[in-house]
C-alpha positions in Angstrom: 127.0 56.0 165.0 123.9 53.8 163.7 125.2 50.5 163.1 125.0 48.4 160.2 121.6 46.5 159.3 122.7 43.3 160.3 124.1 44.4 163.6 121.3 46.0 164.3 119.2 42.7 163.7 121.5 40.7 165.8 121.5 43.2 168.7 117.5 43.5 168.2 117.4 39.7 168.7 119.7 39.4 171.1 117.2 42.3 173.1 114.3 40.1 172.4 115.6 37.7 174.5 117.2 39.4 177.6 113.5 41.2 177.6 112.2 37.9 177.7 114.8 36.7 181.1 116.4 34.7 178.4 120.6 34.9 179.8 122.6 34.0 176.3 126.1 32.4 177.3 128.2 35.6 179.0 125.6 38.0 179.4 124.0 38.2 183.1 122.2 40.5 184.9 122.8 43.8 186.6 121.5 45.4 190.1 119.0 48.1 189.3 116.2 50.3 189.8 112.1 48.6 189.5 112.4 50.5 186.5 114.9 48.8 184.5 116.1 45.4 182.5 120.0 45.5 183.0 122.6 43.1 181.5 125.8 43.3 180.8 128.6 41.0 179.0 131.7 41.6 179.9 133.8 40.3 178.3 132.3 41.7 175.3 132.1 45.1 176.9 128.3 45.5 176.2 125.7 46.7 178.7 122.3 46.3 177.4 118.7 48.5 179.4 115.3 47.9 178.9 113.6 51.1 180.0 110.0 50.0 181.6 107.2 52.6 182.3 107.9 54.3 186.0 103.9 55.4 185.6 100.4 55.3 182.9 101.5 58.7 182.2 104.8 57.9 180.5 103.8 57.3 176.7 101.9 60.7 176.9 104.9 62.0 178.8 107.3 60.7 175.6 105.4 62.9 173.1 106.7 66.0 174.4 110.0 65.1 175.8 110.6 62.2 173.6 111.2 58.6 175.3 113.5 57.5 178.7 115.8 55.5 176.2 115.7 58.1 173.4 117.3 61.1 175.9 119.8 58.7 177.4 121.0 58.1 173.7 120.5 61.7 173.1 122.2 63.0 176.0 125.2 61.0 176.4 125.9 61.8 172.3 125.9 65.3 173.6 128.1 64.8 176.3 130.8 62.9 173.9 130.6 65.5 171.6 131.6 68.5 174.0 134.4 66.1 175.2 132.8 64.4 178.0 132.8 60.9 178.4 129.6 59.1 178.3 128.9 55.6 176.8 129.0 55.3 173.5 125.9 54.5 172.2 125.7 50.8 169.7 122.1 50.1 169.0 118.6 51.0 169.9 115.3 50.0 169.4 111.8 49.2 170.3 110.0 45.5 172.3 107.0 43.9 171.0 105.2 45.0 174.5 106.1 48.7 173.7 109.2 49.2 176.1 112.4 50.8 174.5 115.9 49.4 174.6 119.5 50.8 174.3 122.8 49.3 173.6 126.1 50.9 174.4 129.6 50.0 175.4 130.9 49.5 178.9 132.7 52.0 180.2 136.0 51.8 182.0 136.8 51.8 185.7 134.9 51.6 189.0 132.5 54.1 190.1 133.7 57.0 193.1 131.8 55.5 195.7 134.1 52.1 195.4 137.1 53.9 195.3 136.5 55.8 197.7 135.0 53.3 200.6 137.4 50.3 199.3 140.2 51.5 197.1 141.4 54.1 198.3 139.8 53.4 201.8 143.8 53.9 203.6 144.8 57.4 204.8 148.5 57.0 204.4 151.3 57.0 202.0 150.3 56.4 198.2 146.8 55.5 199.2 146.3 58.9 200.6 148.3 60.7 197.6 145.8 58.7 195.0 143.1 59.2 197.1 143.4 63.6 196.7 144.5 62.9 193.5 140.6 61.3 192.6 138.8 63.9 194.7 141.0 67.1 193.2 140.5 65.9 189.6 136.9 64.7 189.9 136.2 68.1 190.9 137.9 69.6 187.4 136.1 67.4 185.5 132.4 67.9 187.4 133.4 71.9 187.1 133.9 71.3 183.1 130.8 69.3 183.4 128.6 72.2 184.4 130.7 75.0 183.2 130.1 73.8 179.9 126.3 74.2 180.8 125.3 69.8 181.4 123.5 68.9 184.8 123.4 65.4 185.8 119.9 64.3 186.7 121.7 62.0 189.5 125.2 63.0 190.2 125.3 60.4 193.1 129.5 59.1 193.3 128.0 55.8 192.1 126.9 57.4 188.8 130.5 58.6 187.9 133.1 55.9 186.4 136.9 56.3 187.6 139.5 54.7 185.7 143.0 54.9 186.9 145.4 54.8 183.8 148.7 56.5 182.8 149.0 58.0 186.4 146.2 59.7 186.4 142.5 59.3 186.9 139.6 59.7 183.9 136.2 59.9 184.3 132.9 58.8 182.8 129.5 59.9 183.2 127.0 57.1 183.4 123.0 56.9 183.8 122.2 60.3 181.2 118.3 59.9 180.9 117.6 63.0 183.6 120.9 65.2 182.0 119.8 68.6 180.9 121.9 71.2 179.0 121.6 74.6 180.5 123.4 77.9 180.2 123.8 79.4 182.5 123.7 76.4 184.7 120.3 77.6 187.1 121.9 77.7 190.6 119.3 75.9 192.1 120.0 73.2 189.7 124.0 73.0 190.3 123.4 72.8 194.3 121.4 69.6 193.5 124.4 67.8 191.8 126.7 69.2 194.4 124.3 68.0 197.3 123.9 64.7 195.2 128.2 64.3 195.3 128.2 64.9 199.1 126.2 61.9 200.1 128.7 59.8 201.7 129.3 60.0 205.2 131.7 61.8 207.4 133.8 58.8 208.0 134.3 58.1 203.9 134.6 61.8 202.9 135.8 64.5 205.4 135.4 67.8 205.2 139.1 68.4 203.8 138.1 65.8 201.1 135.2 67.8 200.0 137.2 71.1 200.1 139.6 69.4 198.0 137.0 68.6 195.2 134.9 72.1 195.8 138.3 74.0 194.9 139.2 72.1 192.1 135.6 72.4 190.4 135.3 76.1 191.5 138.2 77.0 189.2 135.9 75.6 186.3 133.2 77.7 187.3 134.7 81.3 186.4 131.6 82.6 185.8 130.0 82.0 189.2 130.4 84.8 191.9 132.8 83.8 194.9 130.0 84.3 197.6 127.6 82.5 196.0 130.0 79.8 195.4 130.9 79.4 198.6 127.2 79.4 199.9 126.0 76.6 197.2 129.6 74.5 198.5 127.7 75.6 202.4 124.0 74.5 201.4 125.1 71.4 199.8 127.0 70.1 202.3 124.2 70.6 205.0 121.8 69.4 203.0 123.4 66.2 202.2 123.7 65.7 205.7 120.4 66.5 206.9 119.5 64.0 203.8 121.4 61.2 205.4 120.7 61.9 208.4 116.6 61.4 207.6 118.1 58.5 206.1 119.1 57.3 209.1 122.5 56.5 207.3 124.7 58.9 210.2 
């Protein structure tokens, strides 16, 4: 939901000065790629991105596909509306220099990968039980993801949100610019995002881990033919290792 005029001015002035390195009390910055401005405040719950040109190319790019902050608005408003969290978007607009800024509420939780390697890091008693809990219903909710036709551009753990509440786990997608709605999901497509989830070592995620997510996301999936289920589960698994392993990360 557009927000009202004067939000929208104080957020736009409030951008003007994180573009310019300017840190208002409570806001600071956040780790990320040469591409991005990221701040977030949280006790306010904000998260603020400057989107900065990856290339020459991008303006022309924008007039077909529209711009980097304009499809992560877009895209995490579609994910909401099917029923998939995403953050909600609060304000948007555009920086004297030409770069394009977004606005939206922090979501809940830490991502997989922390869980994973320092939560839930323990193999035994109620560590252990959370632990299959996460992986059996992260792969529910990445099966509803795709079954209902949305491919991450990065599914990397780190780009999924996991917030333990009521007993159970929730999740929230994170980082929509690349997501793409496609139906039928194109296989090639959906062995990338599963190849993309499997990049974590051995030693963090075994192979009964993974089979523990694969079945849980398969039942989504009734569409997909068993065999070539259980090849894409195959070829993204291998190919996450040999990833890695180019890496030099096993």
């Amino acid at each position: 939901m557009k927000p009202s005029h004067d939000e929208q001015a104080r957020l736009h002035e409030l951008a003007l000065k994180l573009a310019a390195n300017e840190l208002p009390p409570g806001w600071e910055l956040v780790q990320s790629s040469n591409f991005a401005r990221v701040a977030c405040n949280r006790e306010q719950q904000i998260f603020y991105k400057e989107f900065l040109p990856r290339s020459p190319w991008e303006k022309i790019k924008a007039l077909v596909r529209g711009s980097r902050a304009g499809r992560a608005r877009r895209h995490s408003d579609a994910l909401l509306q099917a029923g998939i969290n995403a953050p909600a978007n609060l304000a948007w607009g555009k920086l004297p220099g030409g770069s394009k800024y977004l606005f939206n509420e922090a979501a809940a939780g830490d991502d997989v990968t922390t869980w994973l390697t320092s939560v839930l890091i323990e193999r035994s008693g109620e560590a252990l039980a959370q632990r299959r809990q996460l992986l059996k219903i992260l792969g529910k909710f990445v099966g509803r993801v795709h079954a209902t036709g949305f491919i991450h551009g990065d599914l990397r753990p780190g780009n999924i949100l996991a917030e333990y509440k009521g007993g159970r786990f929730l999740f929230t997608l994170i980082d929509n610019e690349r997501t793409v709605q496609k139906l039928p999901p194109p296989g090639r497509m959906l062995l990338r995002n599963l190849m993309q989830l499997n990049m974590l070592p051995p030693g963090v995620l075994s192979r009964a881990d993974r089979m523990r997510f694969f079945v849980a996301w398969r039942r989504q999936m009734r569409d997909l033919d068993s065999i070539e289920a259980k090849l894409l589960a195959a070829q993204a698994y291998h190919w996450a290792m040999q990833r890695m392993y180019d890496k030099g990360q096993l």
